[in-house]
C-alpha positions as CSV (number, residue, x, y, z in Angstrom):
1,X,2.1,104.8,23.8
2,X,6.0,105.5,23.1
3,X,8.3,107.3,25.4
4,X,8.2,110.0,22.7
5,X,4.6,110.8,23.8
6,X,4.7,110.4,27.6
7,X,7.6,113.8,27.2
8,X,4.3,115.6,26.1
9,X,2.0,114.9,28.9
10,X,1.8,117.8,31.8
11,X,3.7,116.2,34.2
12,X,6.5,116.2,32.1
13,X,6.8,119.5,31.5
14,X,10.0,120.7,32.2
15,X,11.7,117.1,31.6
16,X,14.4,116.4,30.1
17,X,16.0,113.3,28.1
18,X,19.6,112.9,29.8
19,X,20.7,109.5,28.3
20,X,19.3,106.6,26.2
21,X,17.4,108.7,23.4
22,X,17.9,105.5,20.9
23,X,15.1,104.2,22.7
24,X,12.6,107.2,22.5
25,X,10.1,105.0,20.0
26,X,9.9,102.2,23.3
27,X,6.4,100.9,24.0
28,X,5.3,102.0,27.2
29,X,2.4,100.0,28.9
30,X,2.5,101.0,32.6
31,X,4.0,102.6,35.1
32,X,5.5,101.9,38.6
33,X,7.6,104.0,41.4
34,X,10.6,101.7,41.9
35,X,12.9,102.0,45.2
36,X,14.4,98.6,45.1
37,X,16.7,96.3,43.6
38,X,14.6,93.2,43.3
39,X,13.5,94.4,39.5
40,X,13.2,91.1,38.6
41,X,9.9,90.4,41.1
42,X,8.1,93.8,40.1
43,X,9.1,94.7,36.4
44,X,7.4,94.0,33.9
45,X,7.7,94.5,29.5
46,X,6.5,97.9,28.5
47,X,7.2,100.2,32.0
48,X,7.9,103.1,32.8
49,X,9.6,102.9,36.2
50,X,10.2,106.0,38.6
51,X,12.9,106.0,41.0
52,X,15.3,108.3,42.7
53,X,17.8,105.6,42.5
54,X,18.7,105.8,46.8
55,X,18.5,102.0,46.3
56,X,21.4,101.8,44.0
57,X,23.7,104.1,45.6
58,X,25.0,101.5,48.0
59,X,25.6,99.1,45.1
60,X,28.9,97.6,43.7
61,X,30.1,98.3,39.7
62,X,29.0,94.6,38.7
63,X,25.6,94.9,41.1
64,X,24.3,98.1,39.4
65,X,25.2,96.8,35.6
66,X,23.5,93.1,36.7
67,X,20.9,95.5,37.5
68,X,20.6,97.5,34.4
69,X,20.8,94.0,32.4
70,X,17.6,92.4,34.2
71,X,16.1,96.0,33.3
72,X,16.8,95.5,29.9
73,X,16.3,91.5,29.7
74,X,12.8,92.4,30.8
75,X,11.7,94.9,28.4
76,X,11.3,98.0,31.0
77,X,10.6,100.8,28.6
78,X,12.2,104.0,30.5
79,X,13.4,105.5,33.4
80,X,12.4,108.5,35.3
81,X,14.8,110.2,37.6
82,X,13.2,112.3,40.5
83,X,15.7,114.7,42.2
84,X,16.0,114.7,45.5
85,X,17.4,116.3,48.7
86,X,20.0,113.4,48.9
87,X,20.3,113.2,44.9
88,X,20.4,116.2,42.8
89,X,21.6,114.9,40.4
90,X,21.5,111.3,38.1
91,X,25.5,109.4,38.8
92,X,27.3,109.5,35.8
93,X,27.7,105.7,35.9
94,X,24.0,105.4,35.7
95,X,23.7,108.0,32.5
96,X,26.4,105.6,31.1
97,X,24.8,102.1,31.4
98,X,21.3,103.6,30.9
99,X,23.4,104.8,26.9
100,X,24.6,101.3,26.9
101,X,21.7,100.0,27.2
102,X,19.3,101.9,25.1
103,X,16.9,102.5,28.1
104,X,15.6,106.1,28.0
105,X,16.7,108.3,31.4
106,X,13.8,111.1,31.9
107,X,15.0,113.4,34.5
108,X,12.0,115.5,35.5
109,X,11.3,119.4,37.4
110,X,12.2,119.0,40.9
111,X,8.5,120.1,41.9
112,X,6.6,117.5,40.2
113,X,4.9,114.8,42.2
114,X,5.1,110.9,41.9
115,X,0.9,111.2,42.2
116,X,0.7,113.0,39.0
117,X,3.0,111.3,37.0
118,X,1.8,108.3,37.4
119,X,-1.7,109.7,36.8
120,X,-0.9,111.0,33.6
121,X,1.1,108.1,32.0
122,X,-1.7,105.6,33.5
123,X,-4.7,107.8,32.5
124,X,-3.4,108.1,29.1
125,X,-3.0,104.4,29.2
126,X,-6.3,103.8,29.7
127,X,-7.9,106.0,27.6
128,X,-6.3,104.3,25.1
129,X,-7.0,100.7,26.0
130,X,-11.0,101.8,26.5
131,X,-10.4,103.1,22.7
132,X,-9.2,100.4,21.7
133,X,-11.9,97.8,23.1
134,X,-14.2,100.0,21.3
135,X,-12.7,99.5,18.2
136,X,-12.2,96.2,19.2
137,X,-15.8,95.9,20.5
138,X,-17.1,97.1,16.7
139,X,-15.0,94.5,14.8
140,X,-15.9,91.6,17.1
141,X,-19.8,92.6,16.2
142,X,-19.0,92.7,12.1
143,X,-17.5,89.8,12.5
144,X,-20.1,87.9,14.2
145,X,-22.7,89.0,12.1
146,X,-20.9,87.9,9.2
147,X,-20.6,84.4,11.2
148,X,-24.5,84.1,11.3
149,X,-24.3,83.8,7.0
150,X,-22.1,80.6,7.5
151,X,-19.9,82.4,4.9
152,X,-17.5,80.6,2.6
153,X,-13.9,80.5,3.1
154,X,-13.2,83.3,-0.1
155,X,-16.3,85.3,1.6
156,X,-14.2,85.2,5.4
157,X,-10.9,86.5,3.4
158,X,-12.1,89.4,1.9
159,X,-13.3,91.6,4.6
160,X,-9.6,90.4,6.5
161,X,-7.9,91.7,2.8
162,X,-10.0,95.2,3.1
163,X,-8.8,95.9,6.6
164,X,-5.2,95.0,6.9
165,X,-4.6,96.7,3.3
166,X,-2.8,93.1,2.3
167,X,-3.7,89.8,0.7
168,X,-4.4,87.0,2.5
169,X,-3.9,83.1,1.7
170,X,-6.2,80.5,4.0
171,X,-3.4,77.1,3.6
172,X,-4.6,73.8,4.1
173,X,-1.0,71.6,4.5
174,X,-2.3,68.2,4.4
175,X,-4.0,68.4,1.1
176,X,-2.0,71.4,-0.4
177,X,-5.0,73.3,-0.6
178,X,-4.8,77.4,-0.9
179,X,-7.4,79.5,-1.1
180,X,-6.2,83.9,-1.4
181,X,-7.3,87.1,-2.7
182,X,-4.6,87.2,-5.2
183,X,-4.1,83.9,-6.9
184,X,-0.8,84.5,-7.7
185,X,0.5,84.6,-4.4
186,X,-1.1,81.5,-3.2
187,X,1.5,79.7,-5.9
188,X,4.3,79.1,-3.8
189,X,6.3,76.0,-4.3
190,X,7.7,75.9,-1.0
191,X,7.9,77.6,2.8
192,X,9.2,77.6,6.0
193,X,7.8,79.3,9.4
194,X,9.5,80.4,12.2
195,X,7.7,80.9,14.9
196,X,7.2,83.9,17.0
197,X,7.2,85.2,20.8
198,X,4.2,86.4,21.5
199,X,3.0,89.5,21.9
200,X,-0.2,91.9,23.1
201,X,-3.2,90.3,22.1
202,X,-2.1,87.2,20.5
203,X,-3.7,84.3,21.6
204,X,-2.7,82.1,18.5
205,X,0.2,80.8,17.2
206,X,2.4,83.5,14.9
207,X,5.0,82.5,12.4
208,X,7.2,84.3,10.4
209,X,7.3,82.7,7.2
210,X,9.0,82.5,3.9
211,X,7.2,81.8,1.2
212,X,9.5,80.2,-2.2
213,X,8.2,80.8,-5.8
214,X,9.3,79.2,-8.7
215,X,8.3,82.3,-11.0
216,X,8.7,85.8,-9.9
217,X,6.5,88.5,-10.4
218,X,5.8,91.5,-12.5
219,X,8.6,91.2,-15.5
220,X,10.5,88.9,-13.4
221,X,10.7,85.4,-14.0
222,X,13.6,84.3,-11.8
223,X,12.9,81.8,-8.4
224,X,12.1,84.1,-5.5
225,X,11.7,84.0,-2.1
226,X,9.2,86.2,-0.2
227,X,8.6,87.4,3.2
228,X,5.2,86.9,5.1
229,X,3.0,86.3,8.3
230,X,1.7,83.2,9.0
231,X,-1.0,82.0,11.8
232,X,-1.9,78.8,12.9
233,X,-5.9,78.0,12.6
234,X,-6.7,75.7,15.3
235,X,-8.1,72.7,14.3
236,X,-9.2,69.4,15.8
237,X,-8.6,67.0,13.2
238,X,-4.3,67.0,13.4
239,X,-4.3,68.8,10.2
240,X,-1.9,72.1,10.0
241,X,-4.1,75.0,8.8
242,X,-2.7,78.7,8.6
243,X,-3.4,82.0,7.1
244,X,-1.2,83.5,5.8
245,X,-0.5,87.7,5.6
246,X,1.4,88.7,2.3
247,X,2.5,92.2,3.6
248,X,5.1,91.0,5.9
249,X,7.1,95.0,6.0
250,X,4.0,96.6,7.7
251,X,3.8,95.5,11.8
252,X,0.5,94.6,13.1
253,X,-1.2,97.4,15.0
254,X,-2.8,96.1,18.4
255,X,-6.2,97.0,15.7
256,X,-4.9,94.8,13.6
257,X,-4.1,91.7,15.8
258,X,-7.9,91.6,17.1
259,X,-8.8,91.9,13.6
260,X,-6.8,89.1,12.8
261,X,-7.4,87.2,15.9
262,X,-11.1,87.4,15.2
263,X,-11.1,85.8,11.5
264,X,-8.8,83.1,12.9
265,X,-11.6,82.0,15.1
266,X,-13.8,82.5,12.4
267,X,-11.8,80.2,9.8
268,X,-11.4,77.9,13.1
269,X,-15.0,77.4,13.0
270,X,-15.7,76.7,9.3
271,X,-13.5,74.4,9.5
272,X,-15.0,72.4,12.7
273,X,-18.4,72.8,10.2
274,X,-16.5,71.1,7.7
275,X,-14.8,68.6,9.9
276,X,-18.2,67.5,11.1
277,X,-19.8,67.2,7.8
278,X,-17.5,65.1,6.6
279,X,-17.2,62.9,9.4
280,X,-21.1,62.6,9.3
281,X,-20.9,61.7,5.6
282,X,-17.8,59.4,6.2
283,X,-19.7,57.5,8.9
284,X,-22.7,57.7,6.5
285,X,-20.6,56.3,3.5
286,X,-18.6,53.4,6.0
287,X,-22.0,52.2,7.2
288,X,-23.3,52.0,3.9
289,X,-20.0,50.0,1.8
290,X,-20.1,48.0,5.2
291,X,-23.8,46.8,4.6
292,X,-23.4,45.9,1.0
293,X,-20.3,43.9,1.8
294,X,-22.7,41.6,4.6
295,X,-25.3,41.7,2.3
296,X,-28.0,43.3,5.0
297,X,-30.2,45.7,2.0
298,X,-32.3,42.0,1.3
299,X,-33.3,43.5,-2.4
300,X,-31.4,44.0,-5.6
301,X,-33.7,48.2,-5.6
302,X,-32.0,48.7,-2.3
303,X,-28.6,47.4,-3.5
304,X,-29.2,50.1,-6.6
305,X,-30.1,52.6,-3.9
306,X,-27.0,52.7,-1.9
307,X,-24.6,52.1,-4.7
308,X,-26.3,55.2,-6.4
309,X,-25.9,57.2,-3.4
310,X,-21.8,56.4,-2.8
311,X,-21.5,57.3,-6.4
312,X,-20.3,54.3,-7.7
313,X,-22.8,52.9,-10.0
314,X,-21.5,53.3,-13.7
315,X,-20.2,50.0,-14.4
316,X,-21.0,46.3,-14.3
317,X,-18.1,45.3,-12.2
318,X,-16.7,45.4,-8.8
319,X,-13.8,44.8,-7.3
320,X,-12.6,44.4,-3.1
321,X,-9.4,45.8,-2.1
322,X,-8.6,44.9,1.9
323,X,-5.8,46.5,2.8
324,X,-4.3,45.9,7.0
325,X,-1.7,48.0,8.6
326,X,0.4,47.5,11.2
327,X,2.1,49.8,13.4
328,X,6.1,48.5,14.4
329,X,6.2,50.3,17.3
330,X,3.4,49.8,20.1
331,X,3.8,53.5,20.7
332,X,2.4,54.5,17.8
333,X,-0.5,52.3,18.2
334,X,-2.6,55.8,18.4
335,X,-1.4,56.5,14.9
336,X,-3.6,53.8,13.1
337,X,-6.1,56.5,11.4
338,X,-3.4,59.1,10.5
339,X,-2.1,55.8,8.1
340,X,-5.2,54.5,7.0
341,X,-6.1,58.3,6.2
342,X,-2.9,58.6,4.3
343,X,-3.1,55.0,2.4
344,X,-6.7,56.3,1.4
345,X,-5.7,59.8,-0.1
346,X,-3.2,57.8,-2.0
347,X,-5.4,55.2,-3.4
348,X,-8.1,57.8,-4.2
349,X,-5.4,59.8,-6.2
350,X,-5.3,56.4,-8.0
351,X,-8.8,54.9,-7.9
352,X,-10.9,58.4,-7.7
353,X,-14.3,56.2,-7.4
354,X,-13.2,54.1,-4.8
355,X,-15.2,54.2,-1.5
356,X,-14.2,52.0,1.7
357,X,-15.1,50.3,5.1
358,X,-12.9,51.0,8.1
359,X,-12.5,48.6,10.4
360,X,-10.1,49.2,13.5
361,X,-6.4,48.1,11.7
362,X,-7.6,47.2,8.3
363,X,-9.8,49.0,5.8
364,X,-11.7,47.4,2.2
365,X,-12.2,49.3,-0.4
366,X,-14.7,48.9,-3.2
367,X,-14.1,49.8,-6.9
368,X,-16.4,50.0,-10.0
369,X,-15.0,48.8,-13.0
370,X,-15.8,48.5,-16.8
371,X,-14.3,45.3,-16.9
372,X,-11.4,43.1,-15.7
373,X,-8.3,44.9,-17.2
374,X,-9.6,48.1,-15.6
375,X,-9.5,47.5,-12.0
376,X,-6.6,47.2,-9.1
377,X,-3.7,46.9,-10.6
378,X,-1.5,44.4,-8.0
379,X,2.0,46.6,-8.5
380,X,-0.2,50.0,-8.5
381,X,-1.1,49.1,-4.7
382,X,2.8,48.0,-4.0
383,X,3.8,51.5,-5.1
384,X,1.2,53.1,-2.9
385,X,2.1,51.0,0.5
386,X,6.2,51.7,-0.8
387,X,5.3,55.2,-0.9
388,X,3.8,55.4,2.2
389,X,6.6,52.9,4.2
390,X,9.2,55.8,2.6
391,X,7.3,58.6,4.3
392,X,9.2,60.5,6.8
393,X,6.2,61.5,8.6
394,X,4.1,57.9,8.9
395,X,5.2,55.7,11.5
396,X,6.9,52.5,10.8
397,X,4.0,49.8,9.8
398,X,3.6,46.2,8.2
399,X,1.3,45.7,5.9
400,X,-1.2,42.7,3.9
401,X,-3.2,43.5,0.6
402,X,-5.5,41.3,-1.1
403,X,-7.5,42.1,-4.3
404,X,-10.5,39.9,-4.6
405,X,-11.6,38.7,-8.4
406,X,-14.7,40.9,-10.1
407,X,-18.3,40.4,-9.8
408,X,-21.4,41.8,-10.2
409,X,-23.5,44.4,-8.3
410,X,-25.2,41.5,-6.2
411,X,-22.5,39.4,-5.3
412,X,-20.6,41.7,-3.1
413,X,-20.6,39.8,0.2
414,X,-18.8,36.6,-2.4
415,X,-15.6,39.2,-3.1
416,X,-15.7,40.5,0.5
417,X,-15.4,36.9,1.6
418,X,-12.6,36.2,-0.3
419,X,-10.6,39.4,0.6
420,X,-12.0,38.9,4.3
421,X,-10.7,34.5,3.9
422,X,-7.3,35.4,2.7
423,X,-6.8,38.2,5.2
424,X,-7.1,35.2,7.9
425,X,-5.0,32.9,6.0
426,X,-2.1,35.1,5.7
427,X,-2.4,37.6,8.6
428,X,0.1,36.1,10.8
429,X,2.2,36.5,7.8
430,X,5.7,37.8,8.7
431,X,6.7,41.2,6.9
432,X,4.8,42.9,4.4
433,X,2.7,40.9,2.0
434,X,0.3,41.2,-1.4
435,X,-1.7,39.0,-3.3
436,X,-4.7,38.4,-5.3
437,X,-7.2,36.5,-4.8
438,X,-7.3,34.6,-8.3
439,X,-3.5,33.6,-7.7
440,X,-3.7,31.8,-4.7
441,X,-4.0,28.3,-6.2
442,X,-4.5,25.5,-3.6
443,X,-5.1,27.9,-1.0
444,X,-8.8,28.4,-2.5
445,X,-9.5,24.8,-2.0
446,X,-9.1,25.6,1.8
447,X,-11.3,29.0,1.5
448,X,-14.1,27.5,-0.8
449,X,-14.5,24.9,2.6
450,X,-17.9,26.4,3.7
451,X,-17.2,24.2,7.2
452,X,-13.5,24.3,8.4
453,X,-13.7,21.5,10.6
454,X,-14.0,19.4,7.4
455,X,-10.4,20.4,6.4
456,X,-9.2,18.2,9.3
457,X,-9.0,15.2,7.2
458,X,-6.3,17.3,4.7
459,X,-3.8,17.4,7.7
460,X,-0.5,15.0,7.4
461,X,-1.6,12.7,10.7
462,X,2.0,13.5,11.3
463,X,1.4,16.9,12.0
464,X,-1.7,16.7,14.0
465,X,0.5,14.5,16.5
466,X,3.3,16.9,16.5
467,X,1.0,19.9,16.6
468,X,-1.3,18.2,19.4
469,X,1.7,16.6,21.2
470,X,4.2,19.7,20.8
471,X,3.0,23.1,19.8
472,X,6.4,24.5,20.1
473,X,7.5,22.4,17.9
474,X,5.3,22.6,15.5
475,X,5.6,26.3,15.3
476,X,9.5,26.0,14.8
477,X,8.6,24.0,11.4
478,X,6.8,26.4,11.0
479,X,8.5,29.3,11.5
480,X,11.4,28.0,9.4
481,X,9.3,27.4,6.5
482,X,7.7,30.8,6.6
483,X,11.1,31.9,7.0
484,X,12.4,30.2,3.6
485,X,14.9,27.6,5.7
486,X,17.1,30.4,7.5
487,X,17.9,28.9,10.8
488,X,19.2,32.7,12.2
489,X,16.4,34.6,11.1
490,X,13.9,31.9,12.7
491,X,15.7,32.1,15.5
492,X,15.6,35.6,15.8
493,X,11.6,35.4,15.5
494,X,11.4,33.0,18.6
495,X,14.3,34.5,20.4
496,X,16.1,31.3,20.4
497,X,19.5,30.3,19.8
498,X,19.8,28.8,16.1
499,X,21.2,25.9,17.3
500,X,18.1,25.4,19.7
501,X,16.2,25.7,16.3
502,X,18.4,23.0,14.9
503,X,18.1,20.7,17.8
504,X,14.6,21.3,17.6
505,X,13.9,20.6,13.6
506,X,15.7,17.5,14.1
507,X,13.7,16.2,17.4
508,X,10.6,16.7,14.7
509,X,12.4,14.4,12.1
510,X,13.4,11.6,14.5
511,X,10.2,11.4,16.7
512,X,7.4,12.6,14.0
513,X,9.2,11.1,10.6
514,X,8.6,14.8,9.0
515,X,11.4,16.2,7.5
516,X,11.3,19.7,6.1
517,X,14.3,19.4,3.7
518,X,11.4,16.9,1.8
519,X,9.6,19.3,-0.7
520,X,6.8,17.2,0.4
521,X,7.1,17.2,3.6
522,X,7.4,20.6,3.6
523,X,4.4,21.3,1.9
524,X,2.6,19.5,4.3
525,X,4.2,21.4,6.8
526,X,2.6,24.4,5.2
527,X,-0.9,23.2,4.4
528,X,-1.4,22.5,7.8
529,X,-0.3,25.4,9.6
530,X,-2.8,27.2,7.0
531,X,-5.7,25.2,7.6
532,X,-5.4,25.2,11.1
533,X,-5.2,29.5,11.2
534,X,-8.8,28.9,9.5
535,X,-10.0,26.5,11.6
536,X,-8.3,28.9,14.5
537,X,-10.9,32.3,13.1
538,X,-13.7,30.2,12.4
C-alpha cells in the first residue's frame, strides 16, 4: 500500500496533502500515533505515523531537523497532522523540512478520530497481507507438488520463467556450469554481484549483478554488459550456486519474492540430492580403488568386477599417481579437501579416466593406459600443481608427486607400493618435489628391501656413531646436504645461526672423520639419512 492509496480510504476524506508530495508512491506498512521525540525506539520502515506534533513545539531548529533526519534515516513512510485546540495549524518549519525531506505531510478534517484512522490504514493492511498468504499459500502447494516428482533442474526453471515473465539461469561457479531457459543468455563471459539490503520477504541472499557478454544480441555483435538479479542457492558443499533473473528493469512484487523464495529452496534441495549422491558414489568409488591398491578382492573375476564398475577397464596398463599436499599455514589446515578437490578437477581435465583414493593429506590416483607412452606425463602433473600454487583462491601448500612404472590389472598393490615407498622416502623432503618411480636409481635398491632392518649393514659406521651419539648433529649434515651446501638457508631451517651450522659441520669432521665437502662422504651422508626415514615408517 502507497500513500497514494491510504488518501482514498474514508478516514481520509477531507485530507489534504500540505507538503512532501514527491513521496506520494512511499510504501506504507503500518501505522502508529506518535507524541514523542524518541522516533528512533518506536519507528519503524514503511509507517505511517500520526501526531499533532505538541512534542516538537518545545524543540530547538537543530532538535526538530535531527528529528526529521532519524524519520527519514528510518524509512517512515508519511505523516499525519491532526489539528488541535492548541495546533490549528502544521508550523511552517515543519511543512519545510517534511519538502526537504520527501516525507509526505497529510493534514486531515478536524473531526476525524485517531480510532478510525488507524483502523482503516491497518485493516486495509491486513486484508492485504491475508491476500497475499493466500496467493502465497497456493504457490507454496504447486510448488511442493512439483517437489514430490524429484524434477530436474530445466523442469524447476520453467514454471519460475512462466511466472515472473523473465528467463532464468540456475549458475553453478565452481564448475562453470549454467543451466537457462534461453541459452543465449546463459553465455556470459564474465559477472559481478553486488549485494543487496534486504527487503520484505527475503530470506536469501540478493545480488544485483552484471552479467558481461562477449557478443551482443539481435544484429549486434559488439561486447555488452547486461543488468540482472541474482540469488544465492544455499548449499552445504562450499560451492557458490545462484539463480539468476534476466529482467533486471521490472521490481519483484512481494508475489514475486515468495515465488522466488520458494524455487530457491527447491533448487537448494536438488542440489543436497545431488550432493549426497555423489558423495555416496565417491565413498563407493574410494573404497573400491582403495581395495584394489591392498589387494583385498583375492580373485582375478573380482578384480574384473570392480575395475569394470569404476569404468576403467579398456586397456592393458595401469599406472599410480600419489600426489601429498601440504598446507603452509596451520590455519588452513581445514582447507585440505577444497585442494585435493581442486588438484582432482585439474587432473581429470587431463586424465578424464582417472579414479583415486583419498587419504587424509595425500590422494593416489589410478590410470588406464594403452601403453607406456600414453600415461602421466611427469611435466603434465608439474603444470597442474603450478597451476594450482598460482591460484589466488587455494591456500599456500607444499607438495610431493610420484608416478609409479606400468603394470598389469593384477599387480596393482606392486605400483601402489612403489608410489606409497617413495612417498616415505622423500616426504620429509623440503619444498615441493616430483619424481618417477623408474628414475630413482639407487634409491630402488633401498625400496626393493622387503625387510628394512637389513639395510643397516649399508650405513657408513661413521654415521651410525654420529647419528646414535649426536642426532643433532647428524641432522645438520643433513640438512645442509638436502639444502645443496647453503650454510644460511640451513640455518634458517633449524633456526640457528650459520656460524653455529659451521661450528657444527666441522665438530662432525674432527670427531666422526665425515666430511661433506667429500662427494663420497657426502653420499653417504645421504644414503643414510634415506634408509633410516625407511627404517623410521617401517
Amino acid at each position: 500500500m502507497i500513500v497514494r492509496e491510504i488518501l482514498l480510504l474514508p478516514s481520509f476524506e477531507g485530507a489534504s496533502i500540505i507538503a512532501g508530495k514527491t513521496g506520494m508512491d512511499n510504501e506504507i506498512t503500518g501505522a502508529m500515533v506518535l507524541e514523542a521525540i524518541d522516533i528512533e525506539n518506536w519507528g519503524k520502515r514503511g509507517q505511517l505515523i500520526i501526531s499533532s506534533f505538541y512534542a516538537l513545539e518545545h524543540l530547538s531548529e537543530s532538535e526538530t531537523v535531527m528529528f526529521f533526519r532519524t524519520m527519514s534515516s528510518i524509512g517512515i513512510g508519511a505523516l499525519v497532522f491532526k489539528p488541535e485546540r492548541l495546533m490549528v495549524e502544521a508550523p511552517e518549519r515543519i511543512i519545510e523540512l517534511c519538502d526537504d525531506f520527501d516525507l509526505p505531510l497529510i493534514k486531515l478534517a478536524p473531526q476525524v478520530k485517531y480510532e478510525s484512522i488507524l483502523l482503516d490504514v491497518l485493516g486495509h493492511i491486513l486484508d492485504s497481507n491475508l491476500t497475499l498468504l493466500n496467493r502465497f499459500f497456493d504457490v507454496h502447494k504447486h510448488l511442493m507438488a512439483l517437489a514430490l516428482k524429484q524434477p530436474s533442474i530445466p523442469y524447476i526453471l520453467s514454471p519460475l520463467k512462466n511466472a515472473l515473465h523473465a528467463e532464468v539461469t540456475y549458475f553453478d561457479t565452481m564448475r562453470d556450469r549454467r543451466t537457462g531457459t534461453e541459452q543465449t543468455l546463459t553465455e556470459f563471459t564474465g559477472y559481478s554481484f553486488n549485494r543487496r539490503e534486504p527487503e520484505a520477504y527475503q530470506t536469501h541472499a540478493y545480488f544485483d549483478a552484471k552479467l558481461f557478454y562477449d557478443k551482443g544480441f539481435g544484429a549486434s555483435h559488439q561486447p555488452q554488459t547486461v543488468q540482472a538479479l541474482a540469488v544465492r542457492i544455499p548449499s552445504s558443499d562450499g560451492v557458490d550456486y545462484y539463480l539468476i533473473i534476466h529482467n533486471a528493469d521490472r521490481e519483484l512484487t512481494p508475489l514475486d519474492t515468495m515465488t522466488v523464495e520458494n524455487i530457491v529452496s527447491l533448487l537448494q534441495m536438488e542440489i543436497l540430492k545431488q550432493n549426497a549422491i555423489k558423495q555416496k558414489l565417491f565413498y563407493q568409488n574410494n573404497n573400491t580403488v582403495h581395495d584394489l591398491l591392498l589387494d583385498r578382492f583375492g580373485s582375478h573375476e573380482r578384480i574384473d568386477s570392480a575395475l569394470a564398475l569404476l569404468g576403467i577397464d579398456r586397456y592393458p596398463l595401469y599406472e599410480a599417481l600419489l600426489v601429498r599436499t601440504r598446507v603452509v599455514d596451520p590455519i588452513d589446515a581445514d582447507r585440505i579437501d577444497e585442494l585435493l578437490q581442486a588438484l582432482r578437477r585439474s587432473l581429470r581435465a587431463s586424465y578424464p579416466g582417472i579414479v583415486y583414493f583419498v587419504n587424509g593429506d595425500r590422494i593416489v590416483f589410478l590410470h588406464n593406459v594403452r601403453n607406456e607412452n600414453s600415461g602421466f606425463s611427469l611435466d603434465a602433473v608439474r603444470n597442474v600443481l603450478a597451476d594450482l600454487h598460482n591460484s589466488s583462491i587455494l591456500p599456500l601448500f607444499t607438495h610431493l608427486a610420484v608416478i609409479s612404472s606400468a603394470t598389469d590389472r593384477y599387480s596393482l598393490p606392486a605400483i601402489n607400493n612403489e608410489v606409497m615407498n617413495a612417498y616415505r622416502l622423500f616426504d620429509e623432503t623440503q619444498g615441493d618435489f616430483e619424481v618417477r618411480y623408474d628414475d630413482l636409481g639407487l634409491y630402488k635398491l633401498l625400496l626393493g628391501v622387503d625387510d628394512p632392518s637389513q639395510l643397516d649393514t649399508y650405513i657408513d659406521p661413521r654415521l651410525s656413531a654420529l647419528h646414535q651419539d649426536a642426532p643433532d648433529l647428524f641432522q645438520t649434515v643433513v640438512s645442509l646436504c638436502a639444502n645443496g651446501m647453503s650454510y644460511p638457508k640451513t640455518a634458517e631451517q633449524l633456526y640457528l645461526h650459520p656460524k653455529t651450522v659451521r661450528y657444527r659441520v666441522e665438530r662432525v669432521r674432527k670427531i666422526y672423520g665425515v666430511d661433506v665437502r667429500n662427494p663420497d662422504d657426502y653420499l653417504q651422508v645421504v644414503l643414510a639419512d634415506k634408509i633410516y626415514t625407511l627404517r623410521k615408517d617401517s
